[in-house]
N, C-alpha and C positions, 0 to 999 in steps of 0.2 A: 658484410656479406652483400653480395648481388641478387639480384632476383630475377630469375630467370622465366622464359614461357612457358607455359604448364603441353608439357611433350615428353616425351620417351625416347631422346635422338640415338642416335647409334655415335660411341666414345670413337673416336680417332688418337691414336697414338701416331705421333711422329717423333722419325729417326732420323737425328741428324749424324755427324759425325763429319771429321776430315778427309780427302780421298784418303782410299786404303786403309779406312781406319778397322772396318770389317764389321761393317751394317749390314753388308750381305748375307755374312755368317751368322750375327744376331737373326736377321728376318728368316732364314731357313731356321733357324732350329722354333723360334715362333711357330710358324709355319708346322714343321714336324712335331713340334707339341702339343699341338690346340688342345687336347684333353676334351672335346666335343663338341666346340665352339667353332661359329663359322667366321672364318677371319679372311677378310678381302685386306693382299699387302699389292699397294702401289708401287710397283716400281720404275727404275728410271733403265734399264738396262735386265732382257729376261737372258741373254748368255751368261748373267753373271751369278742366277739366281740355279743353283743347283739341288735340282727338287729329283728325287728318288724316280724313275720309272715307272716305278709298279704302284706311286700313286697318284700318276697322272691318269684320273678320269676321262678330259676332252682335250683336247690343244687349238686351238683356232692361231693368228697373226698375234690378235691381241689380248688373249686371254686363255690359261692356263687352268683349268678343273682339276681339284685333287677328290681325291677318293673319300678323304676324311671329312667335306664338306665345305673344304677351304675353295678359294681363287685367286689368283695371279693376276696380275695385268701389267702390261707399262703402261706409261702416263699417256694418253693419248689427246693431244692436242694443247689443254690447260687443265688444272686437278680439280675447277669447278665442274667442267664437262665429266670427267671422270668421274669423279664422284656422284653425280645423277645416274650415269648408267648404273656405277653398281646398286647404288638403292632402289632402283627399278628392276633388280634379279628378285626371284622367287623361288625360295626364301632370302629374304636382305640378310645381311652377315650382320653377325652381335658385336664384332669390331671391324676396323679398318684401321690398318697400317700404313703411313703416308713415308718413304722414304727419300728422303732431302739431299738433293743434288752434294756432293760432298765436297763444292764449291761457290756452296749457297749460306746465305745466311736463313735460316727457318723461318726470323719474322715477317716472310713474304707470304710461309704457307699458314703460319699461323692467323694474321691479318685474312685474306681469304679464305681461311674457317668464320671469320665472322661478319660472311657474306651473309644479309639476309633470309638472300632467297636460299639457303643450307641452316641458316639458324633450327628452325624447327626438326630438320633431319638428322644432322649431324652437329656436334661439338666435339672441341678442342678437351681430350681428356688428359693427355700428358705430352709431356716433350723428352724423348729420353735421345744422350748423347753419350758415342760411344769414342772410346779414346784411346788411342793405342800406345800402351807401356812402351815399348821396343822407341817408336818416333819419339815420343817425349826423351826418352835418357837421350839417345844417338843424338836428338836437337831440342838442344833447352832453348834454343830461341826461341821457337816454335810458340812458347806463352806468349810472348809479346804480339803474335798476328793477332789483328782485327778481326777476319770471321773466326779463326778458333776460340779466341775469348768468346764473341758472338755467340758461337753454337754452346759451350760448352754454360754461361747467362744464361740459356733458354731453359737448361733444364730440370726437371723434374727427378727424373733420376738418370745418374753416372754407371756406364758400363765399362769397367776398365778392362779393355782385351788385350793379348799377347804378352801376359804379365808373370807365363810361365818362367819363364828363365830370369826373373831375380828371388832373392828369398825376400821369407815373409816382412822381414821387417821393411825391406828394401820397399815390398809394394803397398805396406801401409803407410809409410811416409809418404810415399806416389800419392796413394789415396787421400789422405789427409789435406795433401797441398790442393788437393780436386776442391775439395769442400772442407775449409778450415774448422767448419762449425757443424759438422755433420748434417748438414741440409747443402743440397740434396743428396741424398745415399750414395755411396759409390758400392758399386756390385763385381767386384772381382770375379771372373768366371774363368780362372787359375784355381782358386781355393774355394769356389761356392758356386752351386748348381744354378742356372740363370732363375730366376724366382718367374715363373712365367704367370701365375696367378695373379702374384701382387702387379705385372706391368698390363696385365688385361683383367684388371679388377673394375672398370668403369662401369660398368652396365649399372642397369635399377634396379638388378634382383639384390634381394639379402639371403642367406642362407636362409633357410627354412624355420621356423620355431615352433615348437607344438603347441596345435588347440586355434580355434579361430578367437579368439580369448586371451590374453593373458592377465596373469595369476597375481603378479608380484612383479617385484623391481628387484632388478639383479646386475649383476655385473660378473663375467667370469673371462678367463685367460685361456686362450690355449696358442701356443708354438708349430707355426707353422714348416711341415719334416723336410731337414735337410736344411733348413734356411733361418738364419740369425731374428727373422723377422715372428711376432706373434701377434695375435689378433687378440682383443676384448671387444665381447658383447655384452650390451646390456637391453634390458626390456622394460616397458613398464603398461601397466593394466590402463593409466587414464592417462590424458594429455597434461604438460608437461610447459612452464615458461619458456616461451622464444629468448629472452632477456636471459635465464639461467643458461641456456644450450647455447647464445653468444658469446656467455663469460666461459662457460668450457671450454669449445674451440680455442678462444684467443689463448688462453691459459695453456693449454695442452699443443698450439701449432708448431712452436722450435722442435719437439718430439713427432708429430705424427706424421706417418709418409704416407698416408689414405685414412678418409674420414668418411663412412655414406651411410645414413638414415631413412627412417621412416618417422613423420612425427605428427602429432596432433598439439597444435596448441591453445595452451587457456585464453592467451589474447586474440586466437583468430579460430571462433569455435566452428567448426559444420564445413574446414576443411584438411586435407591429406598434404605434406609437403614432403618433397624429397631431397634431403642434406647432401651435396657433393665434395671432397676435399679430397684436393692434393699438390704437393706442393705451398705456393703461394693462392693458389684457384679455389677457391671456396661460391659455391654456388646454392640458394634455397629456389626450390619451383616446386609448384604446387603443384598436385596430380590428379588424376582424373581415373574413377575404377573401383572395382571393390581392393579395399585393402583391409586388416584385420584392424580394431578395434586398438586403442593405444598408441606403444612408440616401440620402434628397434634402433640402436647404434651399433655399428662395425665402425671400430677403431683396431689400425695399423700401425704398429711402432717397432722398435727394434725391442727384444726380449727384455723385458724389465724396467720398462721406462714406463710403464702406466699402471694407475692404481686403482685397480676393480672399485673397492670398496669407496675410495674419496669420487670417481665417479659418480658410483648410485648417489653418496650422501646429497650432491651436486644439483643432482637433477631429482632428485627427491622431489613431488607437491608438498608445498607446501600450505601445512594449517593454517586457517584463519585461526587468527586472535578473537 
C-alpha cells in the first residue's frame, strides 16, 4: 500500500476508448444519471456531447451548466489548466470525468494526474475503457494495435458497447477474451444497466451507520439492484491491525472491484486513515476531522465472492495472551 497526503481530493475517472468506440454515449448517460452528484465531464469535442435541452442551465463557448448540478466543458488549452478552473467553481464537483482523445494513449492523462501541484486536489480514481463489440468481430486485428491494447492495460473497468446484435454466449466469450481472469470487470450495457454508482463510487464518504458509536463487529451483504455487483459492510467499535487489514486486501484483491474505509489503528493510535481500492490502486491517507469512533469497510465484488463472516473473524482485535 501507498500512503498518500492527508486531503479529501476530488476522484477523476477517465475514459478512454478507441475512435468510435462510444465514450460519448457512456459520458451522456453519466451525465444524465448523476443521481445528485456534481460531475464536471472533460471533454474533447461538445457537438458530440448530446445533453437534453431542458437541462441545460447556462451555455457559455466553453462550458455547459446542467440543471441537475452537473458541467461540461471541452479541454481548453492542457487538462492541467482545466482542471484548476473547474476546482475553483462554487460548489467544486464530487467527481470529474476526463475523456481521452480516442487516439490517445491515457498514460499521458494519467501521468499529469500526478502533477504535484493537483496532487492534493485531485486523484486518479479509475480508468475505465470502453470497446466496441461490432469493431472487434468485423476486425479481429484490431487486438494486435498498440494504443488499443494500451487503453484497454489502463483499465480498471471494461465497458463493452454495441454488443446488442450477438447473443449471449457470443458476448461473453467477447467478454472473457477482455479480461481472462475477470479483472478488470467487463460491463455489458446490452444485458446490464451501466452500474453508475459502482464507476463514481470514489469519494470519501461511506454510507452512513447508526450511532456516533459503534456497538459490535459485523459484516453483512447486500446486492446492488439491477447489477451483478453486491457490496459487504463491515464495522467495528475499537481500532483494528494495519498488519491484519493488509493481509485482507491482499487476500480478497483478485475478487474485489472497490475497497474504501475508515480506520483506526492499534499500531498508529490518535489517528483517522482512509482506505482506497480499485482495481490494481490501493491507497491509505490519513484524515483530518471529526469522524466516528472505531472502523467502517465497503467492499465491492461480484455477488457471492465474499465472505461476511470470515471477514469479521479477520479483522477481529485481537486478545492479549
Amino acid at each position: 500500500m501507498t500512503t498518500a497526503p492527508a486531503t479529501a481530493p476530488v476522484p477523476v475517472l477517465v475514459v478512454t476508448g478507441y475512435l468510435g468506440a462510444g465514450k460519448t454515449t457512456l459520458i451522456n448517460s453519466l451525465l444524465a444519471d448523476a443521481g445528485g452528484r456534481r460531475i464536471a465531464a472533460i471533454v474533447n469535442d461538445f457537438g458530440a456531447i448530446n445533453i437534453d435541452e431542458e437541462l441545460i442551465r447556462a451555455r457559455t463557448d466553453t462550458v455547459v451548466g446542467l440543471a441537475n448540478g452537473c458541467v461540461c466543458c471541452t479541454l481548453q488549452g492542457d487538462l492541467l489548466r482545466t482542471l484548476k478552473l473547474l476546482l475553483a467553481r462554487d460548489p467544486s464537483p464530487d467527481h470529474i470525468i476526463v475523456e481521452a482523445s480516442g487516439v490517445a494513449d491515457p498514460a499521458g492523462i494519467i501521468q499529469a494526474l500526478s502533477d504535484p501541484v493537483l496532487w492534493k486536489s485531485t486523484r486518479l480514481d479509475a480508468v475505465l475503457c470502453v470497446v466496441d463489440a461490432e469493431d472487434l468481430v468485423a476486425s479481429p486485428a484490431r487486438r494486435a494495435d498498440p494504443l488499443w491494447q494500451a487503453q484497454l492495460a489502463a483499465a480498471s473497468f471494461v465497458v463493452l458497447a454495441k454488443a446488442g446484435g450477438l447473443d449471449a454466449r457470443a458476448a461473453a466469450d467477447l467478454a472473457r477474451s477482455l479480461s481472462p481472469r475477470g479483472k478488470p470487470p467487463v460491463i455489458d450495457t446490452a444485458r446490464e444497466p451501466l452500474p453508475v454508482a459502482l464507476l463514481l463510487d470514489g469519494g470519501p464518504d461511506l454510507p452512513a451507520l447508526p450511532g456516533r458509536r459503534f456497538t459490535a463487529t459485523a459484516a453483512t451483504g447486500e446486492s446492488h439492484a439491477g447489477s451483478r455487483f453486491a457490496t459487504t459492510t463491515w464495522q467495528s467499535a475499537g481500532p483494528v491491525s494495519l498488519v491484519a487489514l493488509q493481509a485482507l486486501i491482499g487476500a480478497l484483491a483478485p475478487v474485489l472491484v472497490r475497497a474504501k474505509g475508515i480506520f483506526r489503528f492499534t499500531e498508529k493510535p490518535g489517528q483517522t486513515w482512509l482506505l482506497q481500492m480499485v482495481g490494481q490502486r490501493v491507497t491509505l491517507a490519513p484524515l483530518s476531522g471529526d469522524y466516528p469512533e472505531g472502523c467502517r469497510l465497503v467492499l465491492i465484488a461480484e455477488a457471492g465472492r465474499l465472505d461476511g463472516a470470515a471477514i469479521a473473524a479477520q479483522l477481529a482485535p485481537q486478545t492479549p495472551l
